[in-house]
C-alpha positions as CSV (number, residue, x, y, z in Angstrom):
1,X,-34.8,-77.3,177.1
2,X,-31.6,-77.7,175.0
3,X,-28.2,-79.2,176.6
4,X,-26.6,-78.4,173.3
5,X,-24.8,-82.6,174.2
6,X,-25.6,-85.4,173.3
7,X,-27.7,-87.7,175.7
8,X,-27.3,-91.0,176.6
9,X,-30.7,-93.2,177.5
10,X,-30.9,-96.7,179.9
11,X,-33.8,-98.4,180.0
12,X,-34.0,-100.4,183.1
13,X,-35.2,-104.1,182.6
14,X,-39.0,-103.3,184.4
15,X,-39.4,-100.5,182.1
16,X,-38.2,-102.7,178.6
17,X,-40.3,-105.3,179.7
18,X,-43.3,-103.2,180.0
19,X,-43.0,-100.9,177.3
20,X,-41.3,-102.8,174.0
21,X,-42.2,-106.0,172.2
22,X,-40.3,-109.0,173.6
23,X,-38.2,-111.5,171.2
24,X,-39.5,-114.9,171.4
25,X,-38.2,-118.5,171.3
26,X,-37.1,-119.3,167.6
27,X,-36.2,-122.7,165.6
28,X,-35.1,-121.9,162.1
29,X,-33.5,-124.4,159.5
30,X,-31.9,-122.5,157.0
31,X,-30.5,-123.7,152.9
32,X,-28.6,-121.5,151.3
33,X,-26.9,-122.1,147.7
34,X,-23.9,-120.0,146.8
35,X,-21.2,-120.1,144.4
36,X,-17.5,-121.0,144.6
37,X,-16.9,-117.1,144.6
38,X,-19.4,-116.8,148.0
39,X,-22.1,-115.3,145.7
40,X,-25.4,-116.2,147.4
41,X,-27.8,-117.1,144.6
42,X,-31.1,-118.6,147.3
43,X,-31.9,-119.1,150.7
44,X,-34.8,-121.0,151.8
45,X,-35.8,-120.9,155.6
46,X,-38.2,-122.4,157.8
47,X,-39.2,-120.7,161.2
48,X,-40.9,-121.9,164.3
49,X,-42.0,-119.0,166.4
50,X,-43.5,-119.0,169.8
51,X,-45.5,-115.6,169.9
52,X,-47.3,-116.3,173.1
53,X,-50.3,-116.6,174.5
54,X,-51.7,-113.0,173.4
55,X,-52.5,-112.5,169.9
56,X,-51.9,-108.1,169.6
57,X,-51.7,-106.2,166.6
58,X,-48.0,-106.6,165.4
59,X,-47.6,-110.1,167.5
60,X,-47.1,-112.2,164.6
61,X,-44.3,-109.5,162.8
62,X,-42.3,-110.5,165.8
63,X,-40.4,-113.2,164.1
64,X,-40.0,-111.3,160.7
């Protein structure tokens, strides 16, 4: 079937939360060195993750 428009998709809430990766509570610290100018020249980051209590395949990218 074509429309030949464009479609607009909403999710409701049930269906996001059984069908997608949920975010997580995060703690991250972050450093980050610039320049006068605003150049950022590092950033060094440390981040607590709580990724649950199930361990699936792409569970720990969750808080990359």
């Amino acid at each position: 079937m074509r429309l030949n428009a464009p479609v607009k998709w909403i999710e409701s809430r049930r269906e996001n939360a059984s069908s997608t990766i949920h975010g997580r509570d995060q703690l991250g610290e972050y450093e980050v060195a610039v320049k006068r100018d605003g150049t950022l020249l590092a950033v060094k980051a440390r981040s607590i993750a709580d990724i649950g209590a199930y361990n699936q395949l792409l569970t720990p990218a969750i808080p990359l």
